[in-house]
C-alpha positions in Angstrom: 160.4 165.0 90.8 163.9 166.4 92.3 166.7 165.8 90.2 170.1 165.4 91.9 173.7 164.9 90.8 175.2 161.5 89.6 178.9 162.0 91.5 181.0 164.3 89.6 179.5 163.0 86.0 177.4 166.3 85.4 174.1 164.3 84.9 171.2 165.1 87.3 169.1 161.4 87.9 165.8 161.5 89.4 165.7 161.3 93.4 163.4 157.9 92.6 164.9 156.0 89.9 163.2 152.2 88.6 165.2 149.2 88.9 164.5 146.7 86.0 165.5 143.6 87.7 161.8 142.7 87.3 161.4 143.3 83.8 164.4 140.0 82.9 163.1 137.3 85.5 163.6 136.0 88.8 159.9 137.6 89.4 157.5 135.6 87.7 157.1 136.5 83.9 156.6 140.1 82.6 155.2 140.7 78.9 157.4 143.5 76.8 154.5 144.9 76.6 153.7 145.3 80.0 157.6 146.1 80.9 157.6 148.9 77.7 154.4 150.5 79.4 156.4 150.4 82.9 159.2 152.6 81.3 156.7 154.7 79.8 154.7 155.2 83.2 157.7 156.0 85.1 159.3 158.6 82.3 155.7 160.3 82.3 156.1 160.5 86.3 159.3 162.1 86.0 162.0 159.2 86.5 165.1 159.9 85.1 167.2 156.8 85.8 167.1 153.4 84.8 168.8 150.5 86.7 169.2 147.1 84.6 172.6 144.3 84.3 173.3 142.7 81.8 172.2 139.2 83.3 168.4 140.3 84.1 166.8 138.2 81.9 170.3 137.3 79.6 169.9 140.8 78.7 166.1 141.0 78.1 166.0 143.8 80.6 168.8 145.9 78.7 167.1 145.1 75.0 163.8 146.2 76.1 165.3 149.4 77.3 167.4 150.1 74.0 163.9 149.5 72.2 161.8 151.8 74.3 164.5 154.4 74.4 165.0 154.9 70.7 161.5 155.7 70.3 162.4 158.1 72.3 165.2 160.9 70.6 166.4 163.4 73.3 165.4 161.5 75.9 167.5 162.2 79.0 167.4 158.8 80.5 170.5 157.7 82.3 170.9 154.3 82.2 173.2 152.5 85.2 173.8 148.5 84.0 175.6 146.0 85.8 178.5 143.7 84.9 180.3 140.9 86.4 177.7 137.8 86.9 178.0 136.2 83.2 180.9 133.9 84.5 181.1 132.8 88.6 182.1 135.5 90.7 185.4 134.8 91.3 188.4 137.4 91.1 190.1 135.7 88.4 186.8 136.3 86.0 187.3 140.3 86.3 189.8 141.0 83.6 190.1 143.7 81.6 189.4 141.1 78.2 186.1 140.3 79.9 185.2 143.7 81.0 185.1 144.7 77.4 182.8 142.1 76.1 181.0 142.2 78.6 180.6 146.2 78.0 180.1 145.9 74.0 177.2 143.8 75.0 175.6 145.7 77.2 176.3 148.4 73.9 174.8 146.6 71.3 171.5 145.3 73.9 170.9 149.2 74.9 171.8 150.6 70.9 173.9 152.8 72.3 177.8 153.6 71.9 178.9 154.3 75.1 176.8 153.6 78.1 176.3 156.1 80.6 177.0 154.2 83.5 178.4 150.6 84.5 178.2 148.9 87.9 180.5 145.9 88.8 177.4 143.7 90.0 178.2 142.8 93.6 181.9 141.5 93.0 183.9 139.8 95.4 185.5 142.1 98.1 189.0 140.9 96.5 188.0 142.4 93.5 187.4 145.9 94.7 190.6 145.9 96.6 192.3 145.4 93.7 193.8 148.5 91.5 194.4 146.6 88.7 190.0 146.3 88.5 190.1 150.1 88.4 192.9 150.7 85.7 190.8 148.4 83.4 187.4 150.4 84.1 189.7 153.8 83.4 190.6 152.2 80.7 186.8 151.5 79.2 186.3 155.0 80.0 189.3 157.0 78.2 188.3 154.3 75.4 184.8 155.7 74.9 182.9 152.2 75.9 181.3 154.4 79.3 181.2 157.5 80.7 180.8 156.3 83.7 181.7 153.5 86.7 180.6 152.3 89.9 180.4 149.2 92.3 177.1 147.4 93.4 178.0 146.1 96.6 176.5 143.4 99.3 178.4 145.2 102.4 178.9 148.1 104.5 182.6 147.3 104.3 182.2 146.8 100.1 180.8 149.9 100.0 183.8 152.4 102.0 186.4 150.0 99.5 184.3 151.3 96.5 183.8 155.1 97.8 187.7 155.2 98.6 188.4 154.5 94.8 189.2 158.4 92.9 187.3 157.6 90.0 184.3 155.9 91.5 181.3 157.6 90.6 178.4 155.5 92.5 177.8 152.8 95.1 174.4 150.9 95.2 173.4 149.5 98.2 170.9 147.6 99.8 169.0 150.5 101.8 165.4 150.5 103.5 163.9 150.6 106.7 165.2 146.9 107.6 168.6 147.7 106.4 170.1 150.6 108.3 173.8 149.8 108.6 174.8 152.2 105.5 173.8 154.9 107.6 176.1 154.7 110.4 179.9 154.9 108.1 178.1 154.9 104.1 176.4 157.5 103.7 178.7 160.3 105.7 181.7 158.9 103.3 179.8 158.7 100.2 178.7 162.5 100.8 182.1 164.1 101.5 183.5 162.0 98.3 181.2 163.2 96.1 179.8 159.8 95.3 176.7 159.4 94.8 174.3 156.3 96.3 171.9 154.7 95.1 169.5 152.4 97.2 168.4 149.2 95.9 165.8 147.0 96.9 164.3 149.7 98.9 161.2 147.9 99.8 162.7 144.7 100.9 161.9 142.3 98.1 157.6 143.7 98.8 158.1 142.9 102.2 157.5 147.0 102.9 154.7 146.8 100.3 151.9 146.4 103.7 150.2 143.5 101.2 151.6 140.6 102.0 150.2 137.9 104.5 152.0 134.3 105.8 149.7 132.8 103.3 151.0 134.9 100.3 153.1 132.5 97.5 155.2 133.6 94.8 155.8 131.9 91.3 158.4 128.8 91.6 160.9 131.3 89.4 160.5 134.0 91.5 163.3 134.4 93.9 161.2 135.1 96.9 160.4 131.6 96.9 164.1 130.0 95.9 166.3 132.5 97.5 165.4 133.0 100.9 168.1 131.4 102.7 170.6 132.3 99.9 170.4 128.9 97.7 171.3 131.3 94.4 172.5 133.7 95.7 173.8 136.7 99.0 170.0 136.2 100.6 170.1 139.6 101.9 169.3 140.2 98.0 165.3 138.5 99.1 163.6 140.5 101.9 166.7 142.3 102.4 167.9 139.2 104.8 165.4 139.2 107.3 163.2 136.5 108.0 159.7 136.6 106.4 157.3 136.5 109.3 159.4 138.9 111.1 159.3 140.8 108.1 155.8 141.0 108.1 155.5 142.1 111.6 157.7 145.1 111.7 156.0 146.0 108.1 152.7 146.3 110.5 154.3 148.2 112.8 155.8 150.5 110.4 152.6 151.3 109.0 150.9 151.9 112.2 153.2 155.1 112.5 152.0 156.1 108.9 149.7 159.2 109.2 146.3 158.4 107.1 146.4 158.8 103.3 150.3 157.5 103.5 150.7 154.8 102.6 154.0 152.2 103.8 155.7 152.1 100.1 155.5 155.3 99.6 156.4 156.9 103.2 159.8 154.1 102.5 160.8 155.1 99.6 160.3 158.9 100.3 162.3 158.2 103.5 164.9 156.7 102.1 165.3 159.3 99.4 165.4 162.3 102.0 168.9 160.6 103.7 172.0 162.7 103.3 173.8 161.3 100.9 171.4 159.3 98.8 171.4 160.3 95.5 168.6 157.7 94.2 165.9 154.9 95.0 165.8 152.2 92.3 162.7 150.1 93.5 161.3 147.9 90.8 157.7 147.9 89.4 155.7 145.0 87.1 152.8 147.2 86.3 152.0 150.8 85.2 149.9 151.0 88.5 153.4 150.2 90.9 155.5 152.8 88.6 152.9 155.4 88.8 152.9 154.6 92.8 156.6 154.6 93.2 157.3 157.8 91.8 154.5 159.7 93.2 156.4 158.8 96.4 158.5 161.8 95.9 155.9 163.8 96.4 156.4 162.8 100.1 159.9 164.8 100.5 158.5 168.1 100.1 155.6 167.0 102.9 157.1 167.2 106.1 155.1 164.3 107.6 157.7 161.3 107.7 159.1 162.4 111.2 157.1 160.0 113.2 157.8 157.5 110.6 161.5 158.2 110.9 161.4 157.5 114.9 159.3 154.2 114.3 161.9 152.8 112.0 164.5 153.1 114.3 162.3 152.0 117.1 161.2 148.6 115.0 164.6 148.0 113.5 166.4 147.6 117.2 163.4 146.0 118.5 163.1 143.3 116.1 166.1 143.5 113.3 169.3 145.1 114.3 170.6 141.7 116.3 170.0 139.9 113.3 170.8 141.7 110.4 173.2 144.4 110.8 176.5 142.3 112.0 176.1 140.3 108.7 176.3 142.7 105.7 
């Protein structure tokens, strides 16, 4: 597994991280058991990064973490949480009062006394535009609290606010092959700032999985059936934004373009990890099988064999995507 920089922190993070959105809620239930033996999986395959927030599961995801890591002395996890979504995401609710409980939380859920690295969880664009957000993260840091900050965004525009910040150490973005805005300003910026990027939701909510069908269903929690059209929350967050059916059909072209023995998740997330500029992947996983999967993906980067896979996404995403999704985030 490559390891790559984290900004200017000195850490190296795996180039194909795990997001551990799955392991709170929002997709169907997931035992600790099974979620502890996903951690386990991906460590073994060489991950190095964790993604969580403190809201995944009202901290479930962050506790289960703190547990598996302390069986774990001289381990060297990074772990990137999230803050920002216990109250409404308004710019009034981003103090610097609220920033520090919602920090010692997030402490006392991972066991740890200063956490390695904390996102603002997709804040209101007000809120990154503001300095005063900043002096009150600086503040955390010179404190002790975390080592670390950056800014989970929704938007291409989000994102260039975040990477102009000095002390702005990631952005994480919604990256795949049906989201290719961040390439055109992102990723050119992120590199010459030295900030690093990490790509979330890289497989478009399963959508870039090859498995699903117009018959598949999902649990009533999970939020591919109650988020679609953005009834909880941004719906670019489910499917990445694009409608399900023409998910599905630009999924099956994708993999058309897949030599045999790839297969689509892989040849994704190995594409999206060999962009300039993108640090890490964070897709999530629910079983050992997915985690083993995901990180074998890097395998892929050293390969050679994504180039007709490269010209196919482009091909598929102004064919059947671009109108539609990339004026809106």
């Amino acid at each position: 597994m490559q390891q790559r920089e984290l900004g200017r922190t000195g850490r190296q993070v795996s180039a194909i991280g795990l997001g551990t959105w799955q392991l709170g809620a929002d997709w169907g239930d997931v035992s600790e058991d099974d979620a502890t033996a996903v951690l386990a999986a991906s460590v073994d395959h060489g991950v190095t990064l964790f993604d969580t927030a403190d809201v995944y599961g009202d901290g479930r995801s962050e506790s289960i973490i703190g547990r598996f890591l302390a069986g774990r002395p001289g381990h060297d996890i990074t772990v990137a949480t999230k803050m920002g979504r216990r109250l409404a995401q308004e710019p009034e609710n981003y103090t610097a009062e609220n920033f520090r409980s919602w920090t010692d939380r997030s402490r006392a859920n991972l066991g740890v006394d200063t956490l390695d690295l904390v996102q603002l969880h997709c804040p209101p664009s007000a809120v990154i535009e503001d300095d005063a957000t900043f002096d009150a993260l600086d503040e955390l840091v010179a404190g002790g609290a975390i080592a670390a900050y950056g800014v989970s965004v929704e938007t291409c525009a989000q994102a260039l606010a975040a990477i102009a910040r000095p002390n702005v150490t990631n952005v994480q973005i919604i990256l795949n092959p049906f989201r290719l805005k961040p390439l055109d300003e992102v990723l050119p910026a992120a590199a010459a700032a030295g900030v690093s990027i990490f790509a979330r939701v890289p497989l478009a909510s399963g959508l870039l999985s090859g498995k699903y069908t117009a018959s598949t269903s999902f649990a009533e929690n999970d939020h591919r059936s109650y988020n679609r059209h953005g009834e909880a929350f941004d719906r670019g967050e489910t499917f990445s934004g694009v409608d399900y059916e023409v998910g599905l059909e630009a999924a099956s072209r994708l993999a058309a373009a897949l030599p045999d023995g790839v297969s689509l998740p892989a040849a994704s997330l190995a594409w999206i990890a060999g962009l300039s500029g993108v640090t890490s992947v964070i897709p999530g996983a629910r079983n050992v099988r997915q985690a083993q999967s995901n990180a074998d993906a890097a395998k892929l980067l050293d390969a050679g064999s994504l180039a007709d896979f490269d010209a196919a996404v482009h091909e598929v995403y102004d064919a059947l995507l671009r109108e539609a999704i990339h004026p809106l985030w």
